[in-house]
Each structure stands twice: as structure tokens, then as C-alpha cells.
C-alpha positions in Angstrom: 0.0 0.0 0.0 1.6 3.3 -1.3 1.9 6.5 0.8 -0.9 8.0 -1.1 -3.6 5.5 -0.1 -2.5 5.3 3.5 -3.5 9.0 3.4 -6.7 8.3 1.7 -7.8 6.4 4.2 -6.8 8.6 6.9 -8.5 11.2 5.2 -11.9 9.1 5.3 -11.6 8.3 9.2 -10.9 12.4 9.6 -13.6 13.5 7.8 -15.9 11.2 9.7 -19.6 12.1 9.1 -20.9 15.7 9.1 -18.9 18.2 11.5 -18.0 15.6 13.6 -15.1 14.9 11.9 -11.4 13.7 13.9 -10.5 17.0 15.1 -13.6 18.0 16.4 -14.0 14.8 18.2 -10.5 15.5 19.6 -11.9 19.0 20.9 -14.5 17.4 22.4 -12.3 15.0 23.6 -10.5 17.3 26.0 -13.4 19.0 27.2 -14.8 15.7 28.5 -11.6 15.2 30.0 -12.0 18.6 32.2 -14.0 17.2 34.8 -11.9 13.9 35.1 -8.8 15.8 35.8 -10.8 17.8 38.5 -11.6 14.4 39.8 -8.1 13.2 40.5 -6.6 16.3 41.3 -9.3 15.9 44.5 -9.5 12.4 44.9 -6.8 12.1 48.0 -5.0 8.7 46.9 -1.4 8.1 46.7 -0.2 10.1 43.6 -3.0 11.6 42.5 -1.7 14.7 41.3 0.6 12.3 39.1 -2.8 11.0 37.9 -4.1 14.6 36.9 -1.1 15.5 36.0 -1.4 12.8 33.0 -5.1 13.9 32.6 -4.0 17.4 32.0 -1.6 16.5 29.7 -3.4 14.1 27.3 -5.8 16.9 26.9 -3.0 19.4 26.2 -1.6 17.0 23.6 -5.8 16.5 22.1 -4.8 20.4 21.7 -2.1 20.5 19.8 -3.5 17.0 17.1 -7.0 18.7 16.7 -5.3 21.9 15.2 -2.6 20.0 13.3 -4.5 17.9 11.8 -7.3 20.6 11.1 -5.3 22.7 8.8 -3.1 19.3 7.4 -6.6 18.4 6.2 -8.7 20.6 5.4 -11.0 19.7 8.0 -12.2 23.5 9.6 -15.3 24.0 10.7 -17.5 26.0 12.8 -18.0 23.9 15.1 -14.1 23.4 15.9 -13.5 27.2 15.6 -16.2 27.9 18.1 -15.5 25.0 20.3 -11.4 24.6 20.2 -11.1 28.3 22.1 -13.7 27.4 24.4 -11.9 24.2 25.6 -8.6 25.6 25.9 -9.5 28.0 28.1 -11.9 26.2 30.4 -9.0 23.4 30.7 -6.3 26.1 32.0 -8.9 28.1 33.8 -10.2 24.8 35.7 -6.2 24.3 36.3 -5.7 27.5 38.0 -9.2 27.5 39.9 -8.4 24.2 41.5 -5.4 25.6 42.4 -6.6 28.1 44.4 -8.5 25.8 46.4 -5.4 24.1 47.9 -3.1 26.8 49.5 -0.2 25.1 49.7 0.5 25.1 45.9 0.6 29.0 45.8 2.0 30.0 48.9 5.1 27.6 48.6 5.7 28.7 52.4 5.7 32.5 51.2 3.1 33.4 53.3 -1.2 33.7 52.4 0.2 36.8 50.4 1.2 34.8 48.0 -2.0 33.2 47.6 -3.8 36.5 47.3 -1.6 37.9 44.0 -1.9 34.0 42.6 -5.8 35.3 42.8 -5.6 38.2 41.8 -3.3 36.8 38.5 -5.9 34.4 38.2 -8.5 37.2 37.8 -6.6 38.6 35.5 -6.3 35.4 33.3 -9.5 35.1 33.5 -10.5 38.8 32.6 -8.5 38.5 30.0 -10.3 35.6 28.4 -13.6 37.5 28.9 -12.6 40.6 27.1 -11.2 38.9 24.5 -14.0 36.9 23.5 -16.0 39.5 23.6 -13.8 41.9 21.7 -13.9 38.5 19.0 -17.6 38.7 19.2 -18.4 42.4 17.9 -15.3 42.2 15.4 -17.2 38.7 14.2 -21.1 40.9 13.9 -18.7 43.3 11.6 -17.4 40.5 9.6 -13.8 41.0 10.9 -11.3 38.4 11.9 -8.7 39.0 14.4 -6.0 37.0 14.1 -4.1 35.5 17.3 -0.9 37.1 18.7 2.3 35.3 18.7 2.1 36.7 22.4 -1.2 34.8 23.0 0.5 31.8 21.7 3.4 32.5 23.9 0.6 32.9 26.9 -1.2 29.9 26.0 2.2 27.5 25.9 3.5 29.3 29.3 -0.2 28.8 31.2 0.2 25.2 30.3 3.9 24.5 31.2 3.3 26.4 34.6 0.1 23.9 35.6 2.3 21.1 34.5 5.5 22.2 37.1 3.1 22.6 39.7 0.8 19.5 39.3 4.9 18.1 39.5 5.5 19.7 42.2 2.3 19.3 44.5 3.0 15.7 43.4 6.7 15.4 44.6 5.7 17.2 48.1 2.9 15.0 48.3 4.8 11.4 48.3 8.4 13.2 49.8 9.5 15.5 52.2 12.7 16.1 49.9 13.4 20.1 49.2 12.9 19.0 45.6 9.1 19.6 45.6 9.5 23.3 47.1 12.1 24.0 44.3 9.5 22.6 41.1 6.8 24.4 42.8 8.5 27.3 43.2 9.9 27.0 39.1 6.2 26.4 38.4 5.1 29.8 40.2 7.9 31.6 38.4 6.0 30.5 35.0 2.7 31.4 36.6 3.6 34.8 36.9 5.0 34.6 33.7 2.1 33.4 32.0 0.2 36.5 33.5 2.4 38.9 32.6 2.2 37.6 29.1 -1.8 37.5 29.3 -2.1 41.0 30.2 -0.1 42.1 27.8 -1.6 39.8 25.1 -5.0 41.5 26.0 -3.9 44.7 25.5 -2.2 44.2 22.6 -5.5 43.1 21.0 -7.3 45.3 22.2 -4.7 48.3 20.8 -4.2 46.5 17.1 -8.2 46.3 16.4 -9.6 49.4 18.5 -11.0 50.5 15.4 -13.9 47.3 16.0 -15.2 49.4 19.0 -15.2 52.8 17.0 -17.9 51.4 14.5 
């Protein structure tokens, strides 16, 4: 079987029937996977933030097939372009929420200040996404696209990376008493901050490039 047919086929299974093609079943996918990793990441069993922690991560990797395959393909559609955002964010936002709920991961021993700005950057993340979606919304009603930022991307990939340091290094604290866990989590809220530098200035940079949607 040549190289051409094996990508005929593939093509068949991807296009799948209607709009519920492979990369949208991927999207889906990963928002069906949202509540599971909310599940382990409060289930108190040995390792369980190792168990989220692979949750998280098989969504993260649904992510990044659904898009390449998408474009490889030729398989965009409005469902995926209204459902692919929408899961991404929820996934990180869950990350962050849960978070929030366990102390420990944000303080790091820094005191419940710390926990208060990990809110507040939360907030932010979260503001951000609001704004943003909205600022899509009346660009979309005036038949305008706005393109992502390589700075949103940059967001995106840092929000990510920091959930995955600190799921590691809840998870190393967790099962050891070893300094190592303090140093992940503390690397993890390094890239936390990051990441919300990066979103603020992501949202502003949107909002600056296409000001000219909210002048119509």
C-alpha cells in the first residue's frame, strides 16, 4: 500500500460524518476530559496529582493534534472554531481554579500573600479571556477576523507549562518531604507569573491593534 492511499484512508476516518469529523472529536475530547482531571486532582490517593497530572496532559496534547490535523486536512469547521477556544480556556482556567482551592500550591511557604496575587493573577487570566472573547464577538457581527498574537500563543504554551510544574511539584511534596518539591513548585510559580504577565499584555495588545472594531 503506497503513501498515497494510506493518506486516503486517513482522510476518510478524519472527515468522519458531518462536522463531527477527527479534530472536532478531539476538541471534544479534552473538554470531557476537564472534569476527570478535577476528579483526580481531588481524589486524595497516593499520587494523584501524578494522575491529573497525566489527565491534563493528554488533553494538552488533544490540543495540539485537533489543530494539526485541522489545517493538514482541510477539516475547519464552525463547530471546531467555536468549540477549540472554548476548551482551551476552560482546561487552564479549571487548572488555575483548582489551584486556588489548595493553598499550599501557591504559597510555597511564602506566606497567604502569596495566595492572594496567585488570585488576583488568576482574575486577571481570566478577565482577559472574557474581554477577548467578547472583543472576537463584535469584530465577528462586523465580519472582521482578528488573528491570534504570537504573544497569545506564547501565553497559551506558558499557562500550560506552569500547571504542569506545579501539578509536579504538588506531586513530589505529596509522596516526599525532599526540598525538591518546594524548588518545582517554586519554578512552576515563576512560570505562573510569567504566563500572566504575558496574558495582560496579550489583552492589551488586541485590544490596541483592532480598537478600530469598538469605533464602529
Amino acid at each position: 500500500m503506497n503513501e498515497q492511499e494510506n493518506k486516503g484512508k486517513f482522510y476518510k476516518f478524519a472527515v468522519g460524518k458531518g462536522v463531527m469529523n477527527l479534530p472536532n472529536k478531539l476538541t471534544i475530547s479534552r473538554v470531557v476530559l476537564i472534569p476527570v482531571f478535577v476528579l483526580f486532582y481531588y481524589l486524595h490517593f497516593t499520587a494523584h496529582y501524578f494522575v491529573a497530572l497525566g489527565v491534563f496532559g493528554i488533553a494538552c496534547i488533544t490540543d495540539a493534534l485537533d489543530g494539526i490535523i485541522a489545517r493538514k486536512y482541510n477539516l475547519v469547521t464552525n463547530l471546531g472554531k467555536f468549540l477549540d477556544p472554548i476548551a482551551d480556556k476552560v482546561l487552564v482556567l479549571s487548572g488555575f481554579v483548582v489551584f486556588l482551592t489548595v493553598p499550599s500550591i501557591f504559597t510555597a511557604n511564602l506566606g497567604d500573600w502569596a495566595l492572594i496575587v496567585a488570585g488576583c493573577g488568576v482574575a486577571l487570566i481570566l478577565a482577559r479571556e472574557i474581554i477577548v472573547s467578547g472583543f472576537r464577538m463584535v469584530a465577528a457581527s462586523a465580519d472582521i477576523v482578528i488573528a491570534a498574537d504570537k504573544v497569545g500563543k506564547y501565553k497559551t504554551v506558558t499557562q500550560d507549562i506552569s500547571i504542569v510544574v506545579l501539578l509536579i511539584g504538588a506531586g513530589v511534596a505529596e509522596l516526599t518531604e525532599h526540598l525538591a518539591g518546594q524548588i518545582v513548585n517554586y519554578i512552576g510559580l515563576g512560570l505562573f507569573a510569567l504566563s500572566v504577565l504575558l496574558t495582560v499584555i496579550s489583552g492589551i495588545n488586541y485590544i490596541v491593534k483592532n480598537i478600530a472594531v469598538l469605533k464602529q
